[in-house]
C-alpha positions as CSV (number, residue, x, y, z in Angstrom):
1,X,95.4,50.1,111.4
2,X,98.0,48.6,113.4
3,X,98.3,48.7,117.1
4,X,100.9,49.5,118.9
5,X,103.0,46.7,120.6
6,X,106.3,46.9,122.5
7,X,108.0,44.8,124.4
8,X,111.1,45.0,126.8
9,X,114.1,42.7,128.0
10,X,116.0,44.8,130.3
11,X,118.8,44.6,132.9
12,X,120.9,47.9,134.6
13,X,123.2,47.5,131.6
14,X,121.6,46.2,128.4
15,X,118.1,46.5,127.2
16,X,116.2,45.1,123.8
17,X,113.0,47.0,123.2
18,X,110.9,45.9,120.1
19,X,108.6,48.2,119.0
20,X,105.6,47.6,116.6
21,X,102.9,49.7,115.1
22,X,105.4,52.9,114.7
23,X,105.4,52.5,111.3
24,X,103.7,50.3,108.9
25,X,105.1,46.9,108.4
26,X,108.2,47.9,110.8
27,X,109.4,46.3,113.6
28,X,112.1,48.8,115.4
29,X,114.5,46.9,118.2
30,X,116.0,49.7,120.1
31,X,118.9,48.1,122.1
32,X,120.5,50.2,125.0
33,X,124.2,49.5,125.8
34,X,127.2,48.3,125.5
35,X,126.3,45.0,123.1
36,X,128.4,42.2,124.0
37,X,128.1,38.6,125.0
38,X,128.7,38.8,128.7
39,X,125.8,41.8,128.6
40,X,123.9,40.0,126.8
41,X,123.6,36.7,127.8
42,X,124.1,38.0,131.7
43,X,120.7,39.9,131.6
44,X,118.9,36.4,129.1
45,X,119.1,33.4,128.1
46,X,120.1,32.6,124.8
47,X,116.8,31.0,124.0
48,X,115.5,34.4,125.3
49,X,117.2,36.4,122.9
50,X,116.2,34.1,120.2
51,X,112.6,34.7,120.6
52,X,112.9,38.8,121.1
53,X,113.8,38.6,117.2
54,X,111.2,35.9,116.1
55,X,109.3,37.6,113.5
56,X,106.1,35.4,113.1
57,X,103.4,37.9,113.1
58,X,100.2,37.9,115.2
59,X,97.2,36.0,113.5
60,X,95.7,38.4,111.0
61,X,98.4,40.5,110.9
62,X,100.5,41.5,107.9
63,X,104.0,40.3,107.7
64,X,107.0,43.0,108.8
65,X,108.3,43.6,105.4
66,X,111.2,45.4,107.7
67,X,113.7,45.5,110.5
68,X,115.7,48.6,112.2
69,X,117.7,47.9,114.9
70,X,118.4,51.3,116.1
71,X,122.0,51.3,117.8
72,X,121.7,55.0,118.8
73,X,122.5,54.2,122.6
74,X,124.8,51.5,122.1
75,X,128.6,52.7,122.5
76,X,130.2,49.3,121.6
77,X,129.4,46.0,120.6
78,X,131.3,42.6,120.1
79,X,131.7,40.1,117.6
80,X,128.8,38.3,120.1
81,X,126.9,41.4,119.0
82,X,127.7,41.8,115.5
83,X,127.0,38.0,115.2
84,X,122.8,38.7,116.0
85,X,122.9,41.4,113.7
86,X,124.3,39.2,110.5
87,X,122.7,36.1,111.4
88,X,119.2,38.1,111.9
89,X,119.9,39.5,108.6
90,X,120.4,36.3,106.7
91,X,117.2,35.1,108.1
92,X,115.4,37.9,107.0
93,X,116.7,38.1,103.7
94,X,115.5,34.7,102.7
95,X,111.9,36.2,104.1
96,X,112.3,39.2,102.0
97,X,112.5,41.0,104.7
98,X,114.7,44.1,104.7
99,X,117.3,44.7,108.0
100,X,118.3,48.6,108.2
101,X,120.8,49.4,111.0
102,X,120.3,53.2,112.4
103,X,122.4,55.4,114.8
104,X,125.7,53.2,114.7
105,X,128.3,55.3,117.0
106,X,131.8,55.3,115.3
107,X,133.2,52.3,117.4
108,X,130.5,50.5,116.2
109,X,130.7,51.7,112.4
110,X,134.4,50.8,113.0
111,X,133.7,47.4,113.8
112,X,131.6,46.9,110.9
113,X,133.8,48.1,108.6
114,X,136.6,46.0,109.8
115,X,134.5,42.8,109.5
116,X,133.2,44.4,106.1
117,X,129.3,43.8,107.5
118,X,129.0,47.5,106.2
119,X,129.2,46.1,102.4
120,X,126.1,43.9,103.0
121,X,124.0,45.3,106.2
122,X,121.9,49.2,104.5
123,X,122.9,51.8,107.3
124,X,121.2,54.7,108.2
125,X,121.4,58.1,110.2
126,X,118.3,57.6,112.0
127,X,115.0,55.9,111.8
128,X,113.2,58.8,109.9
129,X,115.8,58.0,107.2
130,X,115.7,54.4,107.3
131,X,111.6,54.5,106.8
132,X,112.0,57.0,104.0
133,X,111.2,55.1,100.1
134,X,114.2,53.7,98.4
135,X,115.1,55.7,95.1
């Protein structure tokens, strides 16, 4: 059974929390505000932010076969933001691991549509969606 584990980057603005153990083989980032570069890289470094979506997993552990970012309480993002997104998801895909974004507010859905990242990154309503089997 797997434990458990989250961990939190947080400033007044912007937070990353990554959340393990909620489901099996999931790792959940819940990110809090408005996602943009001078957010982002005001509250971390970019090394910092690097290692919040490193997904080695602990010795003995099985490999996350799958990432949500849940974008519920984000309002806006950039092209800073969308940039961790895509480039997260191209390093997951040659891992086999699957990248699910949940919760995008319209700006945010607008954003992705205008870049066309909604034809390649899977979207969902909410998490309990994104978790349930593909058809």
């Amino acid at each position: 059974m797997a434990i458990a584990r989250t961990e939190l980057w947080k400033n007044q603005t912007f937070t990353i929390e990554r959340i393990e153990g909620q489901a099996p083989q999931t790792i959940i980032y819940q990110i809090t505000g408005v996602f943009n570069a001078r957010d982002m890289y005001g509250s971390m470094k970019q090394i910092q932010l690097g290692n919040i979506f490193e997904f080695k997993p602990a010795p003995g552990a099985e490999t996350p076969t799958c990432h949500i970012f849940d974008l519920t309480s984000v309002p806006q993002m950039d092209s800073s933001g969308l940039g961790v997104l895509v480039s997260h998801f191209i390093a997951c895909r040659g891992k086999g691991i699957r990248v699910i974004i949940v919760g995008a507010s319209p700006n945010v859905k607008q954003l992705f549509k205008f870049t066309k990242v909604d034809t390649i990154l899977p979207m969902a309503p909410t998490i309990d969606e994104a978790l349930q089997p593909r058809s």
